[in-house]
Biotite code that builds the C-alpha atoms (Angstrom):
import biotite.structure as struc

atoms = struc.array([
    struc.Atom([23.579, -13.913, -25.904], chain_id="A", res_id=1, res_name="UNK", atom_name="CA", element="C"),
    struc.Atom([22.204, -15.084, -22.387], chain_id="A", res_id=2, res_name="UNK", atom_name="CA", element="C"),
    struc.Atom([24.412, -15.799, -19.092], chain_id="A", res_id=3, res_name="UNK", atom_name="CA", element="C"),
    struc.Atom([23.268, -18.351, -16.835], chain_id="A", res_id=4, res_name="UNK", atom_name="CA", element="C"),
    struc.Atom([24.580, -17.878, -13.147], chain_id="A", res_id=5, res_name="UNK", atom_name="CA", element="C"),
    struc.Atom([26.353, -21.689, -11.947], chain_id="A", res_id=6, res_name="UNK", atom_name="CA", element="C"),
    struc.Atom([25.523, -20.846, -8.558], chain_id="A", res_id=7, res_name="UNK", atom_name="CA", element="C"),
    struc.Atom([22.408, -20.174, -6.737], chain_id="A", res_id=8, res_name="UNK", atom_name="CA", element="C"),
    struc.Atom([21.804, -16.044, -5.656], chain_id="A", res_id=9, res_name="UNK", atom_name="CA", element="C"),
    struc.Atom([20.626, -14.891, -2.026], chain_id="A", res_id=10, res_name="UNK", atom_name="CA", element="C"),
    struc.Atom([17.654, -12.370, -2.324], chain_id="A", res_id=11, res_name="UNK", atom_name="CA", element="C"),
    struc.Atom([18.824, -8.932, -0.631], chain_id="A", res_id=12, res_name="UNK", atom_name="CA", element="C"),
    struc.Atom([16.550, -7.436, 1.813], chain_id="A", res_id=13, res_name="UNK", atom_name="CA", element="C"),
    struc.Atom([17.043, -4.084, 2.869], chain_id="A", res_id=14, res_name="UNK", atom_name="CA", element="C"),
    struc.Atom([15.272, -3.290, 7.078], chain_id="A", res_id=15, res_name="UNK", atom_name="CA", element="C"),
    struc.Atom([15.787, 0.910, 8.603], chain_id="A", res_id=16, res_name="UNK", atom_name="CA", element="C"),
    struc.Atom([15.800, 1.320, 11.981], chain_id="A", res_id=17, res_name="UNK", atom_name="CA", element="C"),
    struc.Atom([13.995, 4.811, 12.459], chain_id="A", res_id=18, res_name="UNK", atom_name="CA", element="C"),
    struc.Atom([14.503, 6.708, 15.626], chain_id="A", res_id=19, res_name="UNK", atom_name="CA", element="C"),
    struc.Atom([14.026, 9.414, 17.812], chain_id="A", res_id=20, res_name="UNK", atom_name="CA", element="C"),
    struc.Atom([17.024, 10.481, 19.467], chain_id="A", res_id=21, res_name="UNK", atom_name="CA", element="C"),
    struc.Atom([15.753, 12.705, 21.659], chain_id="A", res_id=22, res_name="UNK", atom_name="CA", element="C"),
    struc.Atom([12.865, 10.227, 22.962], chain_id="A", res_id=23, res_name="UNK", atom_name="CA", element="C"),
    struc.Atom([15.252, 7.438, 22.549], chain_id="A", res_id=24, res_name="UNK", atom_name="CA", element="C"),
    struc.Atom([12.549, 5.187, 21.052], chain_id="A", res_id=25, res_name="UNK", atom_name="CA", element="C"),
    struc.Atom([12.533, 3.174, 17.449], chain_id="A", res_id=26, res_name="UNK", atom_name="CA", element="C"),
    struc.Atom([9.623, 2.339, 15.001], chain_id="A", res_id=27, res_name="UNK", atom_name="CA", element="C"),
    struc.Atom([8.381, -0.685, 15.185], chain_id="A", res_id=28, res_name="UNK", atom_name="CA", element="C"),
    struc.Atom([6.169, -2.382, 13.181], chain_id="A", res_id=29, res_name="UNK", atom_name="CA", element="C"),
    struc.Atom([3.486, -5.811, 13.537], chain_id="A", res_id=30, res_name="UNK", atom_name="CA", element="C"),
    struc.Atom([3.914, -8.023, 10.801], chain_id="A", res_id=31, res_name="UNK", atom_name="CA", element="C"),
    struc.Atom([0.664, -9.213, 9.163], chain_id="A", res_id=32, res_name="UNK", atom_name="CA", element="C"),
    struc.Atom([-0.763, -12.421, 10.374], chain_id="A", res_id=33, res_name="UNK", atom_name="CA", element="C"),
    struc.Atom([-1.040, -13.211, 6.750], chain_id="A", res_id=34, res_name="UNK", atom_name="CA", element="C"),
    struc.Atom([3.095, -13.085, 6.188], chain_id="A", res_id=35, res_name="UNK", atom_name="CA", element="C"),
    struc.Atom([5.120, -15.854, 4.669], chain_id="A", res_id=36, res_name="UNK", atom_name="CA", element="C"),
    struc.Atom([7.484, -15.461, 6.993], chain_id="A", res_id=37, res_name="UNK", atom_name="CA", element="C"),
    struc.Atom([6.994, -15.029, 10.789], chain_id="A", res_id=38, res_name="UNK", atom_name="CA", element="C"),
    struc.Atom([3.532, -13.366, 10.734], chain_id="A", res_id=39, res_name="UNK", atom_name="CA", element="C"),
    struc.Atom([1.870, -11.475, 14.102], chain_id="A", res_id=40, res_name="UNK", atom_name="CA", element="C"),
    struc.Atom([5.810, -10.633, 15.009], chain_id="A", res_id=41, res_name="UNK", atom_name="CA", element="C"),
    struc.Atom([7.380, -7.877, 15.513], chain_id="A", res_id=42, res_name="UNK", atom_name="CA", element="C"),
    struc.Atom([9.632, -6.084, 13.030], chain_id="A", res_id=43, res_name="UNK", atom_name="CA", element="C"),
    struc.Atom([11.910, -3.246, 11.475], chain_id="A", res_id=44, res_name="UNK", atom_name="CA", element="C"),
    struc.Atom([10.052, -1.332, 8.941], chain_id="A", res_id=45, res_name="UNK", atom_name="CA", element="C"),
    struc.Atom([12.103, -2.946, 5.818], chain_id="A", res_id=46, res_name="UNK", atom_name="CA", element="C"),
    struc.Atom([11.533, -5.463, 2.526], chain_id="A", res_id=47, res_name="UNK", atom_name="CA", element="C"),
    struc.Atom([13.206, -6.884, -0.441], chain_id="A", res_id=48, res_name="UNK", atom_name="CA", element="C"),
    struc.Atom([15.521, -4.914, -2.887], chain_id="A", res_id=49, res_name="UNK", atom_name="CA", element="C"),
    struc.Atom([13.778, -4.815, -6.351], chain_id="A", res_id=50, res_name="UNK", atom_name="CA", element="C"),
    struc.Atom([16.097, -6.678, -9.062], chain_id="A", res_id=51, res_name="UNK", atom_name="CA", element="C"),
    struc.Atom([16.478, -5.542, -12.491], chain_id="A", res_id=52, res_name="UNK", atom_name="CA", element="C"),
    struc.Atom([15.213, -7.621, -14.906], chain_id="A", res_id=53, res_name="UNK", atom_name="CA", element="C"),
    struc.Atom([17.002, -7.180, -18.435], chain_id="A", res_id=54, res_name="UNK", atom_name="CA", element="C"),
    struc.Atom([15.455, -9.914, -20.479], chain_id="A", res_id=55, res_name="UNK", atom_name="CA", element="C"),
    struc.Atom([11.850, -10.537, -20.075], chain_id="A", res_id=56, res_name="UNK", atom_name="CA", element="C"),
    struc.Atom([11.633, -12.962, -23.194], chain_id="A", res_id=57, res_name="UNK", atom_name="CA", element="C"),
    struc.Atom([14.741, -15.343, -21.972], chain_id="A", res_id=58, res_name="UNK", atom_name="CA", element="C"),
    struc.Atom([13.508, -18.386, -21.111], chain_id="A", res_id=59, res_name="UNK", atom_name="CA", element="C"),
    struc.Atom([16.257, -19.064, -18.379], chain_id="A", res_id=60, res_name="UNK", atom_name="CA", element="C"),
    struc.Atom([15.149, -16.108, -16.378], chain_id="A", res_id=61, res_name="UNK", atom_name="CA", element="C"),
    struc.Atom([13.520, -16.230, -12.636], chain_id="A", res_id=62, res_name="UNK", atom_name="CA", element="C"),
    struc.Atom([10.041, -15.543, -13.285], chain_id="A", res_id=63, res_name="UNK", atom_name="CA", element="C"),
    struc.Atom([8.616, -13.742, -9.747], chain_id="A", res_id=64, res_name="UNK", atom_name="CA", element="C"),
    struc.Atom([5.333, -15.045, -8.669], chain_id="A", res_id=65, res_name="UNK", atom_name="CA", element="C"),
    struc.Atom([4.044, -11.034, -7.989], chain_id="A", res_id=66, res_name="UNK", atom_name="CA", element="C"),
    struc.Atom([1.747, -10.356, -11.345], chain_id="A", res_id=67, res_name="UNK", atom_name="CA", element="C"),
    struc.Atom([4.494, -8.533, -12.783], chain_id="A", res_id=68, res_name="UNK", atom_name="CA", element="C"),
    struc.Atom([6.168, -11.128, -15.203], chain_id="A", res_id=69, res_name="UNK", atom_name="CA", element="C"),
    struc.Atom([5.008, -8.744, -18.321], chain_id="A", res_id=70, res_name="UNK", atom_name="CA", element="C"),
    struc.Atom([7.145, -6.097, -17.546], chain_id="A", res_id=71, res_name="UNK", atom_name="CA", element="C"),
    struc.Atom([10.986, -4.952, -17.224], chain_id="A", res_id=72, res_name="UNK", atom_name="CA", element="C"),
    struc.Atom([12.042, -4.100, -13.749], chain_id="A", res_id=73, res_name="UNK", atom_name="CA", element="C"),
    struc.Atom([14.734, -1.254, -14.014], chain_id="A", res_id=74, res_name="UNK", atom_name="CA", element="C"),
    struc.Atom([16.101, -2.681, -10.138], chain_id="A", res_id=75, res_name="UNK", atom_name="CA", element="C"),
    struc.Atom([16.933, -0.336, -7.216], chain_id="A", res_id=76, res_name="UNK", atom_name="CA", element="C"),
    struc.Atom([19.736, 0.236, -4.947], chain_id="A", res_id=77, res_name="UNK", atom_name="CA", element="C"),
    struc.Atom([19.368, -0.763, -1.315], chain_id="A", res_id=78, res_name="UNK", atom_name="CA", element="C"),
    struc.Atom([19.505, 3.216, -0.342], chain_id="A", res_id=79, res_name="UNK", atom_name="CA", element="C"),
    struc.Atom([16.284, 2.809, -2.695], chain_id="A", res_id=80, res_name="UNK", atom_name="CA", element="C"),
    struc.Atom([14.849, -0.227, -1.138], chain_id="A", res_id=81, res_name="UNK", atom_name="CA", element="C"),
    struc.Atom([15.008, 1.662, 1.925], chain_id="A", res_id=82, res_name="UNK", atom_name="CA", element="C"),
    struc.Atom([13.522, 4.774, 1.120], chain_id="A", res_id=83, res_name="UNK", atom_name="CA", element="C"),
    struc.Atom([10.464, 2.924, -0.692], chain_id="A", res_id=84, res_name="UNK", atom_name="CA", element="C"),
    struc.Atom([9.759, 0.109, 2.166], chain_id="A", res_id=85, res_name="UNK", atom_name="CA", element="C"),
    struc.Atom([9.743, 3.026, 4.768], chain_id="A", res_id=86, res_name="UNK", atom_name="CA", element="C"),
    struc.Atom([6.832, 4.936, 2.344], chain_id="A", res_id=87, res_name="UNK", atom_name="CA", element="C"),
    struc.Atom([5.153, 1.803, 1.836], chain_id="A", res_id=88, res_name="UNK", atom_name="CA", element="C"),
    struc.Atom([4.797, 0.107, 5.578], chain_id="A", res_id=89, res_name="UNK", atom_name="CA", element="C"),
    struc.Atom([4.850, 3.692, 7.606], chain_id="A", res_id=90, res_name="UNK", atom_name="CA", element="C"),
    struc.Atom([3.926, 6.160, 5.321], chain_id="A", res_id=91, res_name="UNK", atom_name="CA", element="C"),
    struc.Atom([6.894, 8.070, 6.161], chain_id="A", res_id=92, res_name="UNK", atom_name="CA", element="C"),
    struc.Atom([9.562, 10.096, 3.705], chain_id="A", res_id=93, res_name="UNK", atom_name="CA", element="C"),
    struc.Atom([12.369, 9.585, 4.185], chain_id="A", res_id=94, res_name="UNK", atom_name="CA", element="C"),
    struc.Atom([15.800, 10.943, 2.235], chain_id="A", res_id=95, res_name="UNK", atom_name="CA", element="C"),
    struc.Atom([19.097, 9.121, 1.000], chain_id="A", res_id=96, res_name="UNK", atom_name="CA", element="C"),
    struc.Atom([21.490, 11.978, 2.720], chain_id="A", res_id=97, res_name="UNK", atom_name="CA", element="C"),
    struc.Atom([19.537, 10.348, 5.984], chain_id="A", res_id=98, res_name="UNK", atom_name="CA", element="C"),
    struc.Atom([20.093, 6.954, 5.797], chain_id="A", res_id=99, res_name="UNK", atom_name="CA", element="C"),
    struc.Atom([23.514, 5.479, 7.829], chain_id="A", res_id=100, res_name="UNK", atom_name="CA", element="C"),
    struc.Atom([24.354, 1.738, 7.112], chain_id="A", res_id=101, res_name="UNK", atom_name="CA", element="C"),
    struc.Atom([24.374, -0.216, 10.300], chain_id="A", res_id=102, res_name="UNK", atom_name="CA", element="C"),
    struc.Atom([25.569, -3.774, 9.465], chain_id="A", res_id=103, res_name="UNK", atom_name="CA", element="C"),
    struc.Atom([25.165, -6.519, 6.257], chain_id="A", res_id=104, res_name="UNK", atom_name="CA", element="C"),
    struc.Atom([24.423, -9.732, 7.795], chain_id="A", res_id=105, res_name="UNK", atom_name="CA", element="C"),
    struc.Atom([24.432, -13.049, 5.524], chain_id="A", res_id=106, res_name="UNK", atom_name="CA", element="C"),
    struc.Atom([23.017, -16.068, 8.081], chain_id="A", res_id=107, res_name="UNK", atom_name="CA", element="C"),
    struc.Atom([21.634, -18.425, 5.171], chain_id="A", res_id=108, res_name="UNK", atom_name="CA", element="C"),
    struc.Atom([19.159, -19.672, 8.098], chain_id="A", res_id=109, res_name="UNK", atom_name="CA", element="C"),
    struc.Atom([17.637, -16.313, 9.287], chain_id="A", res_id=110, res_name="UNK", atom_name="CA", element="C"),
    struc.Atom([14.668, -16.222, 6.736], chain_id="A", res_id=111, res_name="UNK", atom_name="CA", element="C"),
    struc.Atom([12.858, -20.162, 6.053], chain_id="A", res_id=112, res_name="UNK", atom_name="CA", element="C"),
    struc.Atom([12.138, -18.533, 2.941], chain_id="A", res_id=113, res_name="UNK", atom_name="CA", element="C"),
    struc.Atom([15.584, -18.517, 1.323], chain_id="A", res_id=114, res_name="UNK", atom_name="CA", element="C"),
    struc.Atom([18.831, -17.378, 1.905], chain_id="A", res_id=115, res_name="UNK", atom_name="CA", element="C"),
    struc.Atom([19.234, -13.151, 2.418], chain_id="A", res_id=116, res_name="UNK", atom_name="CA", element="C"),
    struc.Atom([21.811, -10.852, 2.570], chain_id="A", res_id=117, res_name="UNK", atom_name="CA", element="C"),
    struc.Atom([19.796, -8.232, 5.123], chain_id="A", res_id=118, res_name="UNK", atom_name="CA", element="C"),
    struc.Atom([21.167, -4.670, 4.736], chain_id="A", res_id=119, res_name="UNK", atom_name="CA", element="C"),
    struc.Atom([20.052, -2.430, 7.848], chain_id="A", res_id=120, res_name="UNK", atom_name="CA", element="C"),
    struc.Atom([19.975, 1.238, 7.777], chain_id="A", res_id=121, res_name="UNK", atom_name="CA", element="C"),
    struc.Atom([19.697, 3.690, 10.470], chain_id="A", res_id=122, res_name="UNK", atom_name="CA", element="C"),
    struc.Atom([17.330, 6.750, 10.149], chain_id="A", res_id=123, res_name="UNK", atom_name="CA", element="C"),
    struc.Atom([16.646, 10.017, 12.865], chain_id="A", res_id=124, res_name="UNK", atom_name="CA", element="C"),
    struc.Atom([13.470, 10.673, 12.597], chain_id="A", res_id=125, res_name="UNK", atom_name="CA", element="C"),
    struc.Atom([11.270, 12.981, 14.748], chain_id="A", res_id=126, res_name="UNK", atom_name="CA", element="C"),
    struc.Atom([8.277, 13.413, 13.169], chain_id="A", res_id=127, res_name="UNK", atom_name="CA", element="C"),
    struc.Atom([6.950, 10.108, 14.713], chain_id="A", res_id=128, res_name="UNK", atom_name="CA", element="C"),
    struc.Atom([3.068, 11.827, 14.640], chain_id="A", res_id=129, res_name="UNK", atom_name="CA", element="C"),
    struc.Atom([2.737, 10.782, 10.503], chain_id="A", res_id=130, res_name="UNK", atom_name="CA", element="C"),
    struc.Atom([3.533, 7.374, 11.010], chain_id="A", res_id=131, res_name="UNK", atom_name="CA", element="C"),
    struc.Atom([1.052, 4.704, 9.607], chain_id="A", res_id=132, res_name="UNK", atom_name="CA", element="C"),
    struc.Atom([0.809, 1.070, 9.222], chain_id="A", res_id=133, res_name="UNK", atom_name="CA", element="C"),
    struc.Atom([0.798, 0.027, 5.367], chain_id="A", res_id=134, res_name="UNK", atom_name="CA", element="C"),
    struc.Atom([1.542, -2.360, 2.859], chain_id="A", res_id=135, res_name="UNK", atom_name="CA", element="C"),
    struc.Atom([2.201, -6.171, 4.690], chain_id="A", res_id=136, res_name="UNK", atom_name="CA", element="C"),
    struc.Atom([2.338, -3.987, 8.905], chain_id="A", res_id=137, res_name="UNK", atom_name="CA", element="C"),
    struc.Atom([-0.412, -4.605, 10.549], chain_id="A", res_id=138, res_name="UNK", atom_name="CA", element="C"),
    struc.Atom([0.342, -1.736, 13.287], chain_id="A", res_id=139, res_name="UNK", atom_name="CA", element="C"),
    struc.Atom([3.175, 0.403, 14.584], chain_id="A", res_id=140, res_name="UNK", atom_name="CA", element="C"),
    struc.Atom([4.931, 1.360, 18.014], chain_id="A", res_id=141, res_name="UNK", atom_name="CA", element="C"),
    struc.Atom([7.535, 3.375, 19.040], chain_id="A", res_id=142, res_name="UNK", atom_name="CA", element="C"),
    struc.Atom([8.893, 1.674, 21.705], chain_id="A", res_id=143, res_name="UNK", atom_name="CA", element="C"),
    struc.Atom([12.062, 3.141, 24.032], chain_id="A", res_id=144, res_name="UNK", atom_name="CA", element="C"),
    struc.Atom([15.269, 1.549, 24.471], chain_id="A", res_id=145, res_name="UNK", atom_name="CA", element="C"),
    struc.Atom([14.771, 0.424, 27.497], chain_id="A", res_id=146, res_name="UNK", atom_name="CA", element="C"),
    struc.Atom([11.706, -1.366, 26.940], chain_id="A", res_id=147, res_name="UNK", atom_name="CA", element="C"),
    struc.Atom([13.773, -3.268, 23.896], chain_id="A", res_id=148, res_name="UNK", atom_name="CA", element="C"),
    struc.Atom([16.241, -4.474, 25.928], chain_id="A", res_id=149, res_name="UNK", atom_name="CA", element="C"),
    struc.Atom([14.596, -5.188, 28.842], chain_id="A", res_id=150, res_name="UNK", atom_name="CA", element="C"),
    struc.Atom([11.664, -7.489, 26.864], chain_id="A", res_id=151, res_name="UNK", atom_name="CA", element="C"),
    struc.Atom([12.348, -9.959, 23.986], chain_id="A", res_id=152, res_name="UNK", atom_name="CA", element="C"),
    struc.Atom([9.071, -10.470, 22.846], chain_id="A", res_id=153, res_name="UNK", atom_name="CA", element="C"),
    struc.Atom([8.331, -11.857, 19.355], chain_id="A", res_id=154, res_name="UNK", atom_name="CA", element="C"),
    struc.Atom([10.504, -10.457, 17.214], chain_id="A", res_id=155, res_name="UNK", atom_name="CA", element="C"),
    struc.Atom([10.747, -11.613, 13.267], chain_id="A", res_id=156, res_name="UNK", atom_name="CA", element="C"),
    struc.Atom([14.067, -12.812, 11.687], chain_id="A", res_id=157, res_name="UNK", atom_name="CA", element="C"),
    struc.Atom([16.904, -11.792, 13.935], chain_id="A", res_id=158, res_name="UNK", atom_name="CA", element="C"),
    struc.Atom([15.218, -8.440, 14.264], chain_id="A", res_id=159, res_name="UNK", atom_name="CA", element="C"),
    struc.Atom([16.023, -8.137, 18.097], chain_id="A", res_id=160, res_name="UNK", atom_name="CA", element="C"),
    struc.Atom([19.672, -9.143, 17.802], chain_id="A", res_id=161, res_name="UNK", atom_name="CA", element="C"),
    struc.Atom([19.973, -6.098, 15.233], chain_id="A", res_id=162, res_name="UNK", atom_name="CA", element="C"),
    struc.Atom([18.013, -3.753, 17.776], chain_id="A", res_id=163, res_name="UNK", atom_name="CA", element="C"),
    struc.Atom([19.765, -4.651, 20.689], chain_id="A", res_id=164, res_name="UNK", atom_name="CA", element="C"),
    struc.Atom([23.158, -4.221, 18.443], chain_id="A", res_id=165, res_name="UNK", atom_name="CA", element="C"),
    struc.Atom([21.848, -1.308, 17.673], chain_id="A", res_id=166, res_name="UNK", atom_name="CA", element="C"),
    struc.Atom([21.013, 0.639, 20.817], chain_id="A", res_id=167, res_name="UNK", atom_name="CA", element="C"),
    struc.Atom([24.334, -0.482, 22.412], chain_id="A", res_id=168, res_name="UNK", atom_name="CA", element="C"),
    struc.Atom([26.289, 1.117, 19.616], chain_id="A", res_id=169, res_name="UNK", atom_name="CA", element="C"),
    struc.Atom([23.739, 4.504, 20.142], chain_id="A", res_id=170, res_name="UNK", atom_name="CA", element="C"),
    struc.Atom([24.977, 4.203, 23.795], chain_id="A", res_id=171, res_name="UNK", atom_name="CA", element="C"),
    struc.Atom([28.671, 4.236, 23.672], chain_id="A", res_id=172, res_name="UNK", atom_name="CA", element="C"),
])
């Protein structure tokens, strides 16, 4: 027997904020100038949350547009998300016992894409050396606090809101 949702579902996207506390500067990453969604900006290493995918054969399911329509996803938690979209755009490791949830935000008008719940993590992370752009980041930066605050440039999403947010909190 199938279940069929009455109500649309956001997408959940899941961004880290890594950062060296003893430089006081965060990773940040170029988004490709071949993204959906605010290409050439800047961004939070981050991406969405893999869903699980129980019934490939019901016809009422959300077929993705990614290639992958054969198989059954098995889904990930957002601690999951995180560690994975970290590998995949910096090349970084990172581990769950690391990871310290910032903030959910829910702004249905954030993304043109569709409506996201955003989950941001914080991360320390000092071995900024190993860091490599991957997977849909074009380049990366590790740019200080005060250079954050003191410049809004082109940031994707609400990315410098959650920065800014950010680096007060670090600061109190």
């Amino acid at each position: 027997m199938s279940y069929q949702y009455m109500y649309a579902r956001p997408s959940v996207a899941v961004s880290v904020i890594l950062f060296d506390p003893f430089r006081r500067e965060i990773l940040i990453g170029m988004r490709s100038k071949n993204s959906e969604a605010f290409p050439s900006c800047l961004a939070i290493p981050g991406g969405f949350l893999d869903c699980k995918i129980q019934n490939k054969d019901n016809p009422e399911y959300h077929k993705w547009d990614n290639g992958l329509d054969d198989i059954i996803r098995a889904g990930e938690t957002t601690e999951q998300t995180a560690i994975r979209e970290v590998f995949e755009e910096t090349n970084l490791t990172i581990q769950i016992d690391d990871l310290v949830l910032q903030e959910v935000r829910s702004d249905p008008n954030i993304d043109p894409r569709c409506h996201v719940i955003h989950v941001i993590y914080s991360c320390v992370y000092a071995d900024w050396e190993h860091a490599k752009a991957d997977d849909d980041l074009e380049g990366l930066v590790w740019k200080s606090f005060d250079l954050i605050l003191d410049a809004e440039e082109n940031y994707a999403f609400d990315h410098y809101d959650i920065l800014c947010n950010y680096i007060r909190k670090f600061e109190q």
